[in-house]
One Martini backbone bead per residue (centre of mass of N, CA, C, O) as a GRO file, in nm:
protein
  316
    1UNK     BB    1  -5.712  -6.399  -2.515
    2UNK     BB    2  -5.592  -6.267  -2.794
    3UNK     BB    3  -5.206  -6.302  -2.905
    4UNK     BB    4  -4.964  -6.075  -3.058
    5UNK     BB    5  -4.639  -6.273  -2.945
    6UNK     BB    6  -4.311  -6.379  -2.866
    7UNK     BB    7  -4.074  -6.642  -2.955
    8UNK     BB    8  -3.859  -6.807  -2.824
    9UNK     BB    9  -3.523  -6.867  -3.014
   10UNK     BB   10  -3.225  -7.046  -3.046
   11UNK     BB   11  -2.976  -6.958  -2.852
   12UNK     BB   12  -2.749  -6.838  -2.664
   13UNK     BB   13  -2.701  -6.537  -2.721
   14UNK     BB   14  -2.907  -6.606  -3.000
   15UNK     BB   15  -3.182  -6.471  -3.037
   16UNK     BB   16  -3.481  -6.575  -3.150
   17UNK     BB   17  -3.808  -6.468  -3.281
   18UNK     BB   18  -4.165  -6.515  -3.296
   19UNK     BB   19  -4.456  -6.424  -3.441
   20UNK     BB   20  -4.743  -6.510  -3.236
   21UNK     BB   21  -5.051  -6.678  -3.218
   22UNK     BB   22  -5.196  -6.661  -2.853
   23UNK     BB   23  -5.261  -6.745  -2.624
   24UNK     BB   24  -5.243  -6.597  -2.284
   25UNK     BB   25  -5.240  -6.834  -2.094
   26UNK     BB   26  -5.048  -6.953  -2.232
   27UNK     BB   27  -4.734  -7.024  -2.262
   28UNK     BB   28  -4.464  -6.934  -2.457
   29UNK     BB   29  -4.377  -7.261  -2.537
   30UNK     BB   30  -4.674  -7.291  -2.621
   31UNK     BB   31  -4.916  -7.313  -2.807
   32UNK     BB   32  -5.005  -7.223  -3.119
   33UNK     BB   33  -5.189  -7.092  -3.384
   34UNK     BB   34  -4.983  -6.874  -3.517
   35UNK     BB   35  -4.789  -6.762  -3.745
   36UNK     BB   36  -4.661  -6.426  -3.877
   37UNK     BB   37  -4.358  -6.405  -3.809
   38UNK     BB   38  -3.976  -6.288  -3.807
   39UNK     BB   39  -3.727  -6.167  -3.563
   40UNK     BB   40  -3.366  -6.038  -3.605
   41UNK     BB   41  -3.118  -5.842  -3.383
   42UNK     BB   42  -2.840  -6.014  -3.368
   43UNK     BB   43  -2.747  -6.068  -3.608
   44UNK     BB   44  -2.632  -5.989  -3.931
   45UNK     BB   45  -2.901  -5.971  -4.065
   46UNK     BB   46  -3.113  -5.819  -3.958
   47UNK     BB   47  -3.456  -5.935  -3.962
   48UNK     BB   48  -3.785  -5.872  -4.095
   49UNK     BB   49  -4.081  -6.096  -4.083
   50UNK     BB   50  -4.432  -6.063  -4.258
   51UNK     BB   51  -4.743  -6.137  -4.218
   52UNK     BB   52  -4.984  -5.915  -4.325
   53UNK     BB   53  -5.261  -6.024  -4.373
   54UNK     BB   54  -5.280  -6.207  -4.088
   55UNK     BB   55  -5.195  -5.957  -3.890
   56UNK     BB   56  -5.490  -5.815  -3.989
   57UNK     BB   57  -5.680  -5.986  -3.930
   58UNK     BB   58  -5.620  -6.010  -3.620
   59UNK     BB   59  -5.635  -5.714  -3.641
   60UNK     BB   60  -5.982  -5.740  -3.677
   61UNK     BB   61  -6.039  -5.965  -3.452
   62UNK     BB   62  -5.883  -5.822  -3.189
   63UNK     BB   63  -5.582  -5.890  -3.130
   64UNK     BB   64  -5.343  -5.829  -2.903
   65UNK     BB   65  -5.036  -5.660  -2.899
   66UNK     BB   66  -4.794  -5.587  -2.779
   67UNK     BB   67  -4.516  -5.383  -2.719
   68UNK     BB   68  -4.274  -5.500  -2.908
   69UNK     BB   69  -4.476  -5.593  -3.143
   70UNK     BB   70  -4.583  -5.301  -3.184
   71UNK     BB   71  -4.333  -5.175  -3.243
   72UNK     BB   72  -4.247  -5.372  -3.520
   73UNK     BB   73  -4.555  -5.239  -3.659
   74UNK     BB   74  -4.455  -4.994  -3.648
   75UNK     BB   75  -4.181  -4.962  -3.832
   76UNK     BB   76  -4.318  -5.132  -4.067
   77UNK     BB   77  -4.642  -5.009  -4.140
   78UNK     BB   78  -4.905  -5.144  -4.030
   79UNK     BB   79  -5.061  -4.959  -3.854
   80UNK     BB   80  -5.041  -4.700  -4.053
   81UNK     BB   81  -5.256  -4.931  -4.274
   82UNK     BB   82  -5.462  -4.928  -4.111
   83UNK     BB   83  -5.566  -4.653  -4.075
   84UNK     BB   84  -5.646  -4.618  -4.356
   85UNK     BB   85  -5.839  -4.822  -4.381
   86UNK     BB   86  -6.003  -4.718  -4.137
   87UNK     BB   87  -6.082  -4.437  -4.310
   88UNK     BB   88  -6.101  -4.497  -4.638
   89UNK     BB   89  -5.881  -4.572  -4.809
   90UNK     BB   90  -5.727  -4.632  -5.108
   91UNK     BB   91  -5.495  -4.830  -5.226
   92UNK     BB   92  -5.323  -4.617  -5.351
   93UNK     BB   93  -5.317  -4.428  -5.139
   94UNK     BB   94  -5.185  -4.620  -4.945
   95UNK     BB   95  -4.922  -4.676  -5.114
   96UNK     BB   96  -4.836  -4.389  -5.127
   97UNK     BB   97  -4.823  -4.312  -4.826
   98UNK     BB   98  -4.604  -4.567  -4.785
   99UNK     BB   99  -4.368  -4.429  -4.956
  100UNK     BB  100  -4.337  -4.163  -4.795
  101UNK     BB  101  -4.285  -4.297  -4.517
  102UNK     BB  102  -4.045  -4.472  -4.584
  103UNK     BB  103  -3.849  -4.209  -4.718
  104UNK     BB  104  -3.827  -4.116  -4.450
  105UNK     BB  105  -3.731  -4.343  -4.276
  106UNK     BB  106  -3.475  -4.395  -4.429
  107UNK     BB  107  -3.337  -4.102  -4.374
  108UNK     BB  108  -3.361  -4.105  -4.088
  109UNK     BB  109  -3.168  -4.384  -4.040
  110UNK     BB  110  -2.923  -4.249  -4.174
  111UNK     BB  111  -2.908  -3.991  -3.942
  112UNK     BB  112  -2.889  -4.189  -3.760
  113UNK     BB  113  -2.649  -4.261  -3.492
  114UNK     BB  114  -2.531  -4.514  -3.346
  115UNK     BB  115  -2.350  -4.654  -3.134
  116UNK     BB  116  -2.091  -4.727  -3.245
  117UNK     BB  117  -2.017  -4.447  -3.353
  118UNK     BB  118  -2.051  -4.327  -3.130
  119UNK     BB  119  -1.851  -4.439  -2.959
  120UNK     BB  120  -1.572  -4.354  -3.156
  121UNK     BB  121  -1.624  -4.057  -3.139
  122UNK     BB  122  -1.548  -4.069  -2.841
  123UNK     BB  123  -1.278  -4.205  -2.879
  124UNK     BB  124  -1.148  -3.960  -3.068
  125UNK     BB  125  -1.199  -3.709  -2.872
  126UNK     BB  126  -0.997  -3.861  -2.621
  127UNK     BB  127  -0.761  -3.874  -2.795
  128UNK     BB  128  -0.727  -3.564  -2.861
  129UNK     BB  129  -0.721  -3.472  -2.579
  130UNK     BB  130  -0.444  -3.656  -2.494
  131UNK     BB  131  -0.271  -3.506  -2.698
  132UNK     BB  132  -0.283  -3.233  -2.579
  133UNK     BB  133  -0.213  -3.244  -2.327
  134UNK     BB  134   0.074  -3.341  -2.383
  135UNK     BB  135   0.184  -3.128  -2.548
  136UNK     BB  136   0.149  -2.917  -2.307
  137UNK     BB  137   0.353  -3.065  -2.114
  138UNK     BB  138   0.580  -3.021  -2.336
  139UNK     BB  139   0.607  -2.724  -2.336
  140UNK     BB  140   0.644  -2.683  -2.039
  141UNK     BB  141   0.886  -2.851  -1.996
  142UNK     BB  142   1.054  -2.654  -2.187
  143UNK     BB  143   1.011  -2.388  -2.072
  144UNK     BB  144   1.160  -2.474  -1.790
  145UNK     BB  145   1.435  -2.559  -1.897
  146UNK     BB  146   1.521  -2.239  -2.028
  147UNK     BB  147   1.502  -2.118  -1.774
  148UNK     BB  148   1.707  -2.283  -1.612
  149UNK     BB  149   1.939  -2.223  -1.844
  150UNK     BB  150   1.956  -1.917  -1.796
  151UNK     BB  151   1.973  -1.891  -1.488
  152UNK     BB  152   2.249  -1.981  -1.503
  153UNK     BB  153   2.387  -1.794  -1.718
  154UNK     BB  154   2.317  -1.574  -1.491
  155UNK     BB  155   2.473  -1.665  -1.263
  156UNK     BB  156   2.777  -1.680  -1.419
  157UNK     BB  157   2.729  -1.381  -1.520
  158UNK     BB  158   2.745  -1.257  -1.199
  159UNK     BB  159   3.002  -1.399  -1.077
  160UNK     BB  160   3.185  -1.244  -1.295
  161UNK     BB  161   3.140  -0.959  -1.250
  162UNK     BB  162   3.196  -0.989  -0.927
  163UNK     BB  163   3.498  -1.076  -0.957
  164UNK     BB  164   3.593  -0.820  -1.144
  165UNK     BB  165   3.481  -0.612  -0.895
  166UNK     BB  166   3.664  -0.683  -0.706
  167UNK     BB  167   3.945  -0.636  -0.804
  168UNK     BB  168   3.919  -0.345  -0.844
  169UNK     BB  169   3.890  -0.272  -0.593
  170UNK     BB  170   4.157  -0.350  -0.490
  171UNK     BB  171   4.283  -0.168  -0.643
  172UNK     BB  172   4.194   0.067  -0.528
  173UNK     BB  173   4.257   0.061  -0.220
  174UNK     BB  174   4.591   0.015  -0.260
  175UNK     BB  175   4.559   0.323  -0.402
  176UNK     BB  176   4.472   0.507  -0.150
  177UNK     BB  177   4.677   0.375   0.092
  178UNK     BB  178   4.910   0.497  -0.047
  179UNK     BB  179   4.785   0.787  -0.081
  180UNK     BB  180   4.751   0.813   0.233
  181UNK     BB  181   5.049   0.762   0.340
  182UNK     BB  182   5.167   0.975   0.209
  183UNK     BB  183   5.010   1.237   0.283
  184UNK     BB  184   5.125   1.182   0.588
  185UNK     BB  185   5.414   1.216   0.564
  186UNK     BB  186   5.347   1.519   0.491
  187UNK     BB  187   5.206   1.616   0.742
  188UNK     BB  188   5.471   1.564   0.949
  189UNK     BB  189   5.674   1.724   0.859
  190UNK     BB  190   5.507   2.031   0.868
  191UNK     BB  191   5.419   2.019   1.166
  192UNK     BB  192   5.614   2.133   1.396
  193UNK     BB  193   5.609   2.430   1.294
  194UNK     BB  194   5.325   2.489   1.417
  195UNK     BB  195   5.367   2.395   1.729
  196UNK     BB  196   5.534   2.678   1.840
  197UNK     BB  197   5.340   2.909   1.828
  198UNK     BB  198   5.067   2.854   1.942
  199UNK     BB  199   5.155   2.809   2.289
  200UNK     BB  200   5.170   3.128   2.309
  201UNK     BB  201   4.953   3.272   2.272
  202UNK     BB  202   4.751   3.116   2.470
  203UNK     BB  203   4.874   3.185   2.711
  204UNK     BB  204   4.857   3.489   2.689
  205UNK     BB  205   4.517   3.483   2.689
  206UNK     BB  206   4.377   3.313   2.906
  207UNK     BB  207   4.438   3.484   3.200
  208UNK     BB  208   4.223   3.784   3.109
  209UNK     BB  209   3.953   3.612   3.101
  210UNK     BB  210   3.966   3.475   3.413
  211UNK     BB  211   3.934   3.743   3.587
  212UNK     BB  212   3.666   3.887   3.456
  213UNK     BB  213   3.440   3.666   3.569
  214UNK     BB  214   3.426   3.674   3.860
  215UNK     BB  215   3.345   3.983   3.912
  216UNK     BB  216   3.054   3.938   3.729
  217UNK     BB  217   2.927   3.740   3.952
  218UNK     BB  218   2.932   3.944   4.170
  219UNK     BB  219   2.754   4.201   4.078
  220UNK     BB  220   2.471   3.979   4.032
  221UNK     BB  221   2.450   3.885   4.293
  222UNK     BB  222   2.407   4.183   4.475
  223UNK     BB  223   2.151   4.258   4.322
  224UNK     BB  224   1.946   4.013   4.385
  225UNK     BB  225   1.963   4.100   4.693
  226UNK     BB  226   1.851   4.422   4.688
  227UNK     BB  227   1.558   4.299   4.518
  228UNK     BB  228   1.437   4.090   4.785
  229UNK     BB  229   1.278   4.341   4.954
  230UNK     BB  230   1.099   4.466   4.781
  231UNK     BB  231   0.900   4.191   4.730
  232UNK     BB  232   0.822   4.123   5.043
  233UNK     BB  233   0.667   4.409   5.096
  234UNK     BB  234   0.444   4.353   4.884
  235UNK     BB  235   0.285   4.118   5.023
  236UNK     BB  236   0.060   4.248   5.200
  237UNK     BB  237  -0.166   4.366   5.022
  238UNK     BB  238  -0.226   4.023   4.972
  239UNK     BB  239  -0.451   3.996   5.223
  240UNK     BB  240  -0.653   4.218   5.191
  241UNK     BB  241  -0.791   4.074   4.943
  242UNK     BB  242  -0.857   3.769   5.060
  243UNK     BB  243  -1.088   3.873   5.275
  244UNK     BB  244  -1.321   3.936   5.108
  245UNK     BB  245  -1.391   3.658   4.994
  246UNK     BB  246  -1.489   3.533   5.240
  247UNK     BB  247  -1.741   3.718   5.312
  248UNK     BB  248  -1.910   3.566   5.076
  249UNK     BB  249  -1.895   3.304   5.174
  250UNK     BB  250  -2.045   3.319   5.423
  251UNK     BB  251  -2.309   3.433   5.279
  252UNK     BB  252  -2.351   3.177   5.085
  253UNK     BB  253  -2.419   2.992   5.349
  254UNK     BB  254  -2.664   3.191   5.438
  255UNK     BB  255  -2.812   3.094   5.155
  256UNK     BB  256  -2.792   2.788   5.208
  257UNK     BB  257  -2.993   2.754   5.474
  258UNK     BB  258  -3.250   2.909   5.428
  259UNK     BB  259  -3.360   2.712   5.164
  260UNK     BB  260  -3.500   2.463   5.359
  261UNK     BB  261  -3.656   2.671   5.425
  262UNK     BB  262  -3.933   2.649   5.159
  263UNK     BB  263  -3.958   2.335   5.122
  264UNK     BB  264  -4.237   2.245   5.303
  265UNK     BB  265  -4.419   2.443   5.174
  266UNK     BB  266  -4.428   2.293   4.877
  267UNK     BB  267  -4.536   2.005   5.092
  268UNK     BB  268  -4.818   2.100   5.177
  269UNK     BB  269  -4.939   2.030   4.955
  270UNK     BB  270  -5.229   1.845   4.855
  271UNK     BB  271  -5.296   1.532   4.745
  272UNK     BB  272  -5.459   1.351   4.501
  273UNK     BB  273  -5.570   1.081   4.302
  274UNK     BB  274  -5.711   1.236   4.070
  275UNK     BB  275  -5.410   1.398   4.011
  276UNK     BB  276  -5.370   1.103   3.907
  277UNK     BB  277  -5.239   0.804   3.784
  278UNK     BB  278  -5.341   0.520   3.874
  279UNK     BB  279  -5.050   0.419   3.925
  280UNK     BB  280  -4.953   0.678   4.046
  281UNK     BB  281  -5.112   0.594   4.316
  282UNK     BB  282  -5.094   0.300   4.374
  283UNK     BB  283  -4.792   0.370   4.429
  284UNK     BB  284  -4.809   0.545   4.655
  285UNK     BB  285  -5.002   0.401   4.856
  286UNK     BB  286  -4.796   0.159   4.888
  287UNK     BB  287  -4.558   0.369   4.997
  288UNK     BB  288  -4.741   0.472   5.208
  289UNK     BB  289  -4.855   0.555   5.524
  290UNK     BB  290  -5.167   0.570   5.633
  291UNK     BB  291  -5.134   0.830   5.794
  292UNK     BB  292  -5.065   1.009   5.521
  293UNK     BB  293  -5.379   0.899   5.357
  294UNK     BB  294  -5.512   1.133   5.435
  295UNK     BB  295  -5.758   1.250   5.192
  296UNK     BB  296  -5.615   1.094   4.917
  297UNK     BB  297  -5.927   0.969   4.905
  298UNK     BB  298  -6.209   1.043   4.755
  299UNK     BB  299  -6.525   1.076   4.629
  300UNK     BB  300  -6.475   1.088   4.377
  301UNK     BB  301  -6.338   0.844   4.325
  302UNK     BB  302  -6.388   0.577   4.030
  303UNK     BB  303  -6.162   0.396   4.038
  304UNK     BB  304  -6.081   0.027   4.103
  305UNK     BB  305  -5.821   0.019   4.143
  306UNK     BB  306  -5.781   0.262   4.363
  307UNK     BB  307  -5.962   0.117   4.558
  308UNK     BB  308  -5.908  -0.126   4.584
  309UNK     BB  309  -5.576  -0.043   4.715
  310UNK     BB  310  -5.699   0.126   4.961
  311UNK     BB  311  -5.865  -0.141   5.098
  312UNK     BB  312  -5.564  -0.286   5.129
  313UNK     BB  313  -5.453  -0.114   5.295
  314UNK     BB  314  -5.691  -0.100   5.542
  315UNK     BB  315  -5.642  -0.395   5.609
  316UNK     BB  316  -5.342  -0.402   5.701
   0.00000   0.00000   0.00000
């Protein structure tokens, strides 16, 4: 199979492509059938050489363009004059398709951004972000000084202002301890004249009271003696009042023995396995002893489960 694919020219890191045709067997740099173009995408040239005419004849005999060689071809429009050519477009028609082509292609160049210009762009954006974030670094550190020297100016205008208010107390307590010294000074002068009237009255006082209450405590002791045999006296109709009680329990013990003999008459009534449920009768059997279980599975009885348990209690 004929292909048109590039073949390594050029130096180390810096190498250049020949567009060639060649056999797809043959090595890289084997044998080549025909040059048809030159792509340099890597110096300062970066230029692309193209013989469309012979590339054209290439892919019309067959010839299939690698991926790379097919990129080179779309970009420069020779693929896009194929397809012109094989609608039946003639060649006006081809030529102005080709320049509106170009045309868009290369506003579009235009407007598409390098890699280059892109790295730019991002290291421009991020010298201005470190620039802000400084910048703010710098005002919060200036914003914490002015704070920190406000602090220092209120605490030592509180240690003034503390200090001022010391002095002041000091000397109003000074003035206050003179003016409470004089004060006693004056009521001692005055104090002797009036403690020599004062224990004569209270000794003329105090005897007349003491006389009076002794007597009233023995008055009040008599009187409640007199009225304690009087309460003891009416003790006894309250026992008359007990004894009633008494006979009432009595009667209620005589009629609560009496009622367990009317139990053993509810229980004298023969149950049936009929009227239980398959489970409560299969427990009843289970639970009570083959003499009491006379009569209580019937010929009645048609259910297995029930007549099953009946026929297991009778093996056993």
């Amino acid at each position: 199979m004929i292909k048109i694919r590039l073949q390594r020219k050029g130096r180390i890191r810096r190498p250049i492509y020949h567009i060639v045709v060649a056999d797809s067997r043959s090595p890289r740099d084997g044998r080549i059938i025909e040059q048809v173009g030159r792509f340099d995408g890597v110096t300062e040239k970066k230029e692309t050489v193209l013989n469309e005419d012979r590339i054209m004849y290439w892919l019309e005999t067959g010839a299939q363009p690698t991926e790379a060689v097919r990129k080179i071809l779309r970009t420069e429009g020779i693929l896009y004059k194929r397809h012109l050519v094989m609608w039946g477009k003639s060649e006006e028609e081809i030529e102005a398709a080709l320049t509106e082509w170009k045309a868009y292609r290369d506003s579009k160049a235009e407007s598409e951004v390098t890699r280059k210009e892109q790295v730019k762009a991002t290291l421009a954006a991020e010298e201005k972000e470190l620039k802000k974030q400084v910048e703010k670094k710098a005002e919060t550190a200036a914003a914490e000084l002015a704070a920190e020297q406000a602090a220092e100016t209120a605490t030592e205008e509180t240690e003034e202002v503390a200090a001022e208010t010391e002095e002041v107390v000091e000397e109003t307590t000074e003035e206050t301890a003179e003016a409470e010294a004089a004060a006693k000074e004056e009521e001692v002068e005055e104090a002797p004249a009036e403690e020599t009237t004062a224990p004569e009255a209270e000794v003329e006082e105090a005897p007349a009271e003491e006389t009076t209450a002794p007597e009233a405590e023995v008055e009040e002791a008599v009187e409640e003696t007199e009225e304690e045999p009087a309460a003891e006296e009416e003790a006894p109709e309250e026992t008359e009042e007990t004894e009633e009680p008494a006979e009432e329990v009595a009667a209620e013990e005589e009629e609560v023995e009496e009622a367990p003999a009317e139990e053993p008459a509810a229980e004298a009534t023969t149950q049936v396995s009929s009227d239980m449920t398959a489970k409560e009768a299969i427990d009843h059997i289970q639970d009570t002893d083959l003499a009491d279980l006379e009569g209580f599975v019937t010929d009645a009885e048609e259910r297995k489960t029930v007549l099953a348990a009946w026929e297991s209690k009778q093996a056993e």
